[in-house]
C-alpha positions as CSV (number, residue, x, y, z in Angstrom):
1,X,-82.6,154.2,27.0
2,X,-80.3,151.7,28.0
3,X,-81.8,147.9,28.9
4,X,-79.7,148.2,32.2
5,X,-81.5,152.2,32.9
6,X,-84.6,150.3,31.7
7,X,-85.1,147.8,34.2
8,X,-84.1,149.7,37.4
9,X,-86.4,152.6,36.1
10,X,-89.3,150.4,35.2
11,X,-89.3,146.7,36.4
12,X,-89.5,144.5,34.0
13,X,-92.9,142.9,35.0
14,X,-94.8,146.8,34.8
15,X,-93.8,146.4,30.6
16,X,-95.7,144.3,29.0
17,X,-94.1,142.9,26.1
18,X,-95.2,142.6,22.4
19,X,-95.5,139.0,23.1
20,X,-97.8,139.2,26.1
21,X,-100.1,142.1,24.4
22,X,-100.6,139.4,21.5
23,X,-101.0,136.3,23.1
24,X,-102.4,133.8,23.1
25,X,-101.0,134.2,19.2
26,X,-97.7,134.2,19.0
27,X,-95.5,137.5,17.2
28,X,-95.1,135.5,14.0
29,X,-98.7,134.3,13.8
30,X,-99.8,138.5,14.8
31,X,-97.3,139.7,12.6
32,X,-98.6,137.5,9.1
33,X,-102.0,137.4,10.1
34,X,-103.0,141.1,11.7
35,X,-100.0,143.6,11.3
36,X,-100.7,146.2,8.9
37,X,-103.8,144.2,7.7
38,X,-107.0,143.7,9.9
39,X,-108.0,144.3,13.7
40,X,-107.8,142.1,16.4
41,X,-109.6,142.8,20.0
42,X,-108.3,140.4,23.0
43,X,-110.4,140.2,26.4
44,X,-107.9,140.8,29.7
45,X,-107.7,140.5,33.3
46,X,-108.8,144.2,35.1
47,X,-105.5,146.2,36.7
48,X,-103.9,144.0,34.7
49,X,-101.6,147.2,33.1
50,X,-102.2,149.3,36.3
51,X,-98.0,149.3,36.9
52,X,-98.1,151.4,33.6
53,X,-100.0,154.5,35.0
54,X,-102.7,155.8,37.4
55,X,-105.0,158.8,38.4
56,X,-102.4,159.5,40.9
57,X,-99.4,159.8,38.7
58,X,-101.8,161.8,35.9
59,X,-102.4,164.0,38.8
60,X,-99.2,164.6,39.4
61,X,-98.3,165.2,35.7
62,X,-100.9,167.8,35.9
63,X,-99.1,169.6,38.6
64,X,-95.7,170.0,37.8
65,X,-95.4,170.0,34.3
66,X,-95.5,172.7,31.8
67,X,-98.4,171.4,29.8
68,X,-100.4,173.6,26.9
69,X,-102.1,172.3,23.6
70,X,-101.5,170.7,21.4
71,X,-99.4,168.4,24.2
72,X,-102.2,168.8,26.5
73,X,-105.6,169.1,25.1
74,X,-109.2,168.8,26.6
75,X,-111.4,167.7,23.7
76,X,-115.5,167.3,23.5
77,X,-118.2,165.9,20.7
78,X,-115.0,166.0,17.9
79,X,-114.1,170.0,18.8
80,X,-110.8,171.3,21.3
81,X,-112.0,173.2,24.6
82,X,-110.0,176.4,24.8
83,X,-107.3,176.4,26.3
84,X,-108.2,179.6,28.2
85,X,-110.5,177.6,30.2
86,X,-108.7,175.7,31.9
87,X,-104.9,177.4,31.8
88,X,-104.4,180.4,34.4
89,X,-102.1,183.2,32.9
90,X,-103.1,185.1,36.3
91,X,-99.8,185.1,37.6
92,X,-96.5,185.5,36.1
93,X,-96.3,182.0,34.5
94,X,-99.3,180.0,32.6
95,X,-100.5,176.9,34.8
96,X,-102.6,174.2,34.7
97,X,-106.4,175.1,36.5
98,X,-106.7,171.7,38.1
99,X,-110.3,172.8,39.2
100,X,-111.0,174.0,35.7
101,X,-110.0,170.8,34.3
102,X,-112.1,168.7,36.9
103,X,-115.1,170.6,36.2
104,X,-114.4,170.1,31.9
105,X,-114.1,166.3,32.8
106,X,-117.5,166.3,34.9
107,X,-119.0,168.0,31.8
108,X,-117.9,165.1,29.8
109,X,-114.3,166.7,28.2
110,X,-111.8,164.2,27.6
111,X,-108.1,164.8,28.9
112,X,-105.7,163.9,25.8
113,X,-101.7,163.8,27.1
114,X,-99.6,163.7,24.1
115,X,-96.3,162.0,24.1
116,X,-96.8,160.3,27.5
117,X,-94.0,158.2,26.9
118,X,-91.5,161.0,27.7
119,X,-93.2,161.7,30.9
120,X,-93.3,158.5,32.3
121,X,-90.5,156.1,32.3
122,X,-92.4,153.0,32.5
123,X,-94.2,153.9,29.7
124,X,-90.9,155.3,27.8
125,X,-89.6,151.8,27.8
126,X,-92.9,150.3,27.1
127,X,-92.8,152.6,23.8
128,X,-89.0,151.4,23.1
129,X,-89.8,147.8,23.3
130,X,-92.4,147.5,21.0
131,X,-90.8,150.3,18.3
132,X,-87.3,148.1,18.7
133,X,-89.1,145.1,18.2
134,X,-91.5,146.2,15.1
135,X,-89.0,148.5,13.6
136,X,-90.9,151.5,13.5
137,X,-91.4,155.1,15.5
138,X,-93.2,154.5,18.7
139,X,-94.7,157.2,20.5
140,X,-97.9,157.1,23.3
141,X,-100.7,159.3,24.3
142,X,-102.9,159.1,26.8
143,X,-107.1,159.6,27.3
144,X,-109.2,160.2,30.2
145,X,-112.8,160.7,30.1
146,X,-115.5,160.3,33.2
147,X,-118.6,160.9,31.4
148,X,-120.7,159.5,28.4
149,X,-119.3,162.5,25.4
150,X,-116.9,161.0,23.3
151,X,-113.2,163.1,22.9
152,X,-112.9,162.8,19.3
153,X,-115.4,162.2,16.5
154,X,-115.0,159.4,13.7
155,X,-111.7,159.1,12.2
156,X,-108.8,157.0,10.9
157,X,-104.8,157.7,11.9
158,X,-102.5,157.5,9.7
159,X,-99.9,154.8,11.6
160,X,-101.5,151.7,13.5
161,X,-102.2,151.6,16.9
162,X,-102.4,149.7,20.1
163,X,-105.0,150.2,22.6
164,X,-104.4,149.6,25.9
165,X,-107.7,149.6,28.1
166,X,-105.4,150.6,31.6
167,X,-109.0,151.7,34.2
168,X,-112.1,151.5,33.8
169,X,-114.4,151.0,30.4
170,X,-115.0,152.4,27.2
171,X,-117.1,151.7,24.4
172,X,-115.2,151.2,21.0
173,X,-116.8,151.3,17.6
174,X,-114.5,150.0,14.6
175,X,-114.8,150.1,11.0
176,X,-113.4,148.9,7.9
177,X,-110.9,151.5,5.8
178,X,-112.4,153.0,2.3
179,X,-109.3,153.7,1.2
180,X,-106.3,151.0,1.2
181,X,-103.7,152.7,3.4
182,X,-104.0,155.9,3.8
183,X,-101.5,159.1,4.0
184,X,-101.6,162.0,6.5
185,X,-103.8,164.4,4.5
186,X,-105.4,162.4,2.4
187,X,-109.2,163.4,2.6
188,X,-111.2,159.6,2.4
189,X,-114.7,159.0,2.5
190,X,-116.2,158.3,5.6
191,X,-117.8,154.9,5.9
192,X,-121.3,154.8,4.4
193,X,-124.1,154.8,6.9
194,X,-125.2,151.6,6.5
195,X,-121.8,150.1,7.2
196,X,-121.7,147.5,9.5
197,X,-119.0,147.8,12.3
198,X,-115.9,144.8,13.0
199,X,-116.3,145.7,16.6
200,X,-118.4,147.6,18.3
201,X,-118.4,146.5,22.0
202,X,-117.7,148.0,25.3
203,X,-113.5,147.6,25.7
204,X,-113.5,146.4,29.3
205,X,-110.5,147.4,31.5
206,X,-107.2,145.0,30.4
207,X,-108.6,144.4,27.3
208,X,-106.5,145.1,23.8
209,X,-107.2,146.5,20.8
210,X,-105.4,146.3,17.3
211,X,-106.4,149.0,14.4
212,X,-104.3,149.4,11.6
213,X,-103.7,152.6,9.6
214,X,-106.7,153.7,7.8
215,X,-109.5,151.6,9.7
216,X,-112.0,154.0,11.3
217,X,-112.9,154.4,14.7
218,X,-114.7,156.1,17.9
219,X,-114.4,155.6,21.2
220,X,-117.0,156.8,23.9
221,X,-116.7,157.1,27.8
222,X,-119.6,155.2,29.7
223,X,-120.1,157.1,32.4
224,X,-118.0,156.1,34.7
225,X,-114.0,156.9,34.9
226,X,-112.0,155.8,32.0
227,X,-108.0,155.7,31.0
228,X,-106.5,154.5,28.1
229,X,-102.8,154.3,26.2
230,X,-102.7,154.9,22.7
231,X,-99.6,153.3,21.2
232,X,-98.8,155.1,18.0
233,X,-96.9,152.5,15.4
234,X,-95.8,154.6,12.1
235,X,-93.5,152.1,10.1
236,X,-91.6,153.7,7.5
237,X,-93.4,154.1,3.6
238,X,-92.4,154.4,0.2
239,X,-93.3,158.2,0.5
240,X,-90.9,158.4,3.7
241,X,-88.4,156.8,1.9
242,X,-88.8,159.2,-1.5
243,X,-89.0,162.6,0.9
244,X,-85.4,161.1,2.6
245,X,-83.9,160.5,-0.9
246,X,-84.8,164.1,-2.0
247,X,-82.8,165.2,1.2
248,X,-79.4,163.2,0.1
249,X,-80.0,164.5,-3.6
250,X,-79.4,168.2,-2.3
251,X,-75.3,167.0,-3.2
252,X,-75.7,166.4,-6.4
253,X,-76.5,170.0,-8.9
254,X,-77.8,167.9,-11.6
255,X,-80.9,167.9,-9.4
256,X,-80.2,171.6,-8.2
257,X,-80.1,172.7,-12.2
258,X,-82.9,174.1,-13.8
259,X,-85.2,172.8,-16.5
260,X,-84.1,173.3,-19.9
261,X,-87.4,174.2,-21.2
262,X,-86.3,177.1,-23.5
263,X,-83.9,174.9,-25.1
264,X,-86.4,172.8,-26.8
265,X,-87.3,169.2,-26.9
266,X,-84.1,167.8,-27.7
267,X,-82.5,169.4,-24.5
268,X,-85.2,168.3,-22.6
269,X,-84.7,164.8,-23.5
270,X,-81.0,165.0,-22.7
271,X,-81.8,166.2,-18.9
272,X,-84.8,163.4,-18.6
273,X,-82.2,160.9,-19.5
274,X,-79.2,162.3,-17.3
275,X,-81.8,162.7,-14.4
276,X,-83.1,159.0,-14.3
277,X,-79.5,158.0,-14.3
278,X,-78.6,160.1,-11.7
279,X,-81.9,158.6,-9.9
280,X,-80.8,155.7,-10.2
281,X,-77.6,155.8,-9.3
282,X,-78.6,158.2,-6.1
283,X,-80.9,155.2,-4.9
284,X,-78.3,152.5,-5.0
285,X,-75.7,154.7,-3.4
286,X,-77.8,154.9,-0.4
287,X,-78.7,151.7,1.7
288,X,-81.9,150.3,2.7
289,X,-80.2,150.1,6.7
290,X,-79.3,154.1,6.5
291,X,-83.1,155.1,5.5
292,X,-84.1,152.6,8.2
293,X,-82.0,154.0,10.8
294,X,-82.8,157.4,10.2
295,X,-86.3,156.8,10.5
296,X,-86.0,155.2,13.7
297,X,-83.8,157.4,15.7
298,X,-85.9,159.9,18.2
299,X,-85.1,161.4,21.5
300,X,-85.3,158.0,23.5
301,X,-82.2,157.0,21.0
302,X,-79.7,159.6,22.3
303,X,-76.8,158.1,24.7
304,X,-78.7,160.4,27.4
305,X,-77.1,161.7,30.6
306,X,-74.7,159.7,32.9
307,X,-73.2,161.0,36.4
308,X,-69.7,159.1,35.0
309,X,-69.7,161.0,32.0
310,X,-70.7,164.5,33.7
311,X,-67.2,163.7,36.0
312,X,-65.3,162.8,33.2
313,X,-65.3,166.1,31.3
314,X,-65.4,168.1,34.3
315,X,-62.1,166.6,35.9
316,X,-60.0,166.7,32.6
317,X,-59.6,162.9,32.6
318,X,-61.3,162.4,29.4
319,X,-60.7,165.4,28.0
320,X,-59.3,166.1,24.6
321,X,-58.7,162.2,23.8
């Protein structure tokens, strides 16, 4: 999106910065002291990110877009309510039951929006900001709860996060990681029972939260209604960087060849050493900035749509040159 689309969609006060989420510490002092390292909690004022996102605007989500699981999900006690519960396939197109979906919150479901970002613009840039500014992917989702049942059980994500306490309360329990970070589908021992929580404290609305990959944590309604942004912050690995470098060594067919098993040792030895030269050479043909760039391009990255550009190659003007 570009910063001149950004403002007039958004307003630059509705967008809190990376600056203002970490404050009263500065980005240097958050990013040596708390980024990919430790949680941080800071107390704020109530409606303070209100601009972002409200009931109404969920609402109105709810009735006009196309929403199904997994972007959509109602989710109870750790398990996903069935979709058929609250979708109606009566008609000739699937909808969203907005009475089916009240009556899952009153029961003490919690409504989980994937990808809010791309539904709401403020939010869009609010995701751009911070993924420009941190260097990684940004992406947000969304959680409403009324009730006391907490949406998903115990766990750890696999990219840091940002919580953003919008309405309401919710109670937050966090706990240390028991494996040193983490990958997606790794399988790491929960904590033991007599761990003692960093936090575990009732998030009240405006507040922040900080939990970086791997650190465990649950968070519970407390009866009363509750809406928070999850900011999803997945900076690129050494394992995102190897699964990219196998992509650019499709090119060469020493790495398509096969094996020379059935000739022996010594012909083994010969391919083990071509193939670590060719390794090496592969990674310093290919720069740091290209993996970097690659990883951080998405959908919000594209030029987008312009009415200029829709007249230009509809009036021959531009055409052809």
């Amino acid at each position: 999106m570009a910063d001149g689309d950004r403002g007039r969609l958004t307003g630059a006060a509705e967008v809190p910065s990376l600056a203002a989420l970490v404050a009263p510490l500065s980005v240097g002092e958050f990013l040596a002291q708390h980024w990919n390292r430790s949680f941080r909690a800071w107390p704020g004022d109530a409606g303070r990110f209100a601009a972002l996102i409200g009931w109404d605007e969920i609402n109105h989500i709810l009735a006009t877009q196309r929403l199904e699981p997994p972007r959509m999900q109602l989710v109870k006690t750790g398990k996903q309510v069935l979709a058929d519960t609250f979708i109606d396939a009566s008609g000739p197109n699937r909808r969203i039951d907005a009475g089916a979906v009240t009556a899952q919150l009153a029961q003490g479901a919690t409504l989980v929006l994937s990808f809010v970002d791309e539904m709401v613009p403020r939010i869009g840039a609010l995701a751009d900001g911070l993924g420009d500014e941190l260097g990684v992917r940004c992406n947000v989702n969304l959680y409403a709860g009324w009730r006391a049942d907490h949406g998903f059980d115990l766990h750890w994500d696999h990219h840091d996060v940002i919580i953003l306490q919008v309405a309401g309360r919710k109670h937050w329990r966090v706990q240390r990681p028991t494996r040193d970070r983490p990958a997606r589908g790794e399988t790491v021992p929960p904590p033991a029972a007599d761990d003692i929580p960093v936090y575990d404290e009732v998030l009240e609305e405006g507040a922040v939260l900080y939990i970086p990959r791997g650190w465990w944590h649950v968070a519970t309604p407390v009866a009363e209604p509750s809406l928070h942004l999850t900011i999803a912050l997945s900076p690129p690995t050494g394992q995102d960087y190897l699964r990219w470098l196998v992509g650019k060594a499709v090119s060469d067919p020493l790495f398509r060849a096969d094996w020379p098993v059935a000739g022996g040792a010594a012909a083994t030895a010969d391919y083990w050493q071509a193939l670590g030269a060719a390794m090496q050479a592969l990674h310093a043909a290919q720069p740091a900035e290209a993996f970097l760039a690659e990883q951080r391009a998405g959908p919000r990255g594209a030029a987008g749509l312009h009415p200029a550009a829709f007249r230009r190659g509809h009036d021959g003007a531009a055409d052809g040159r």
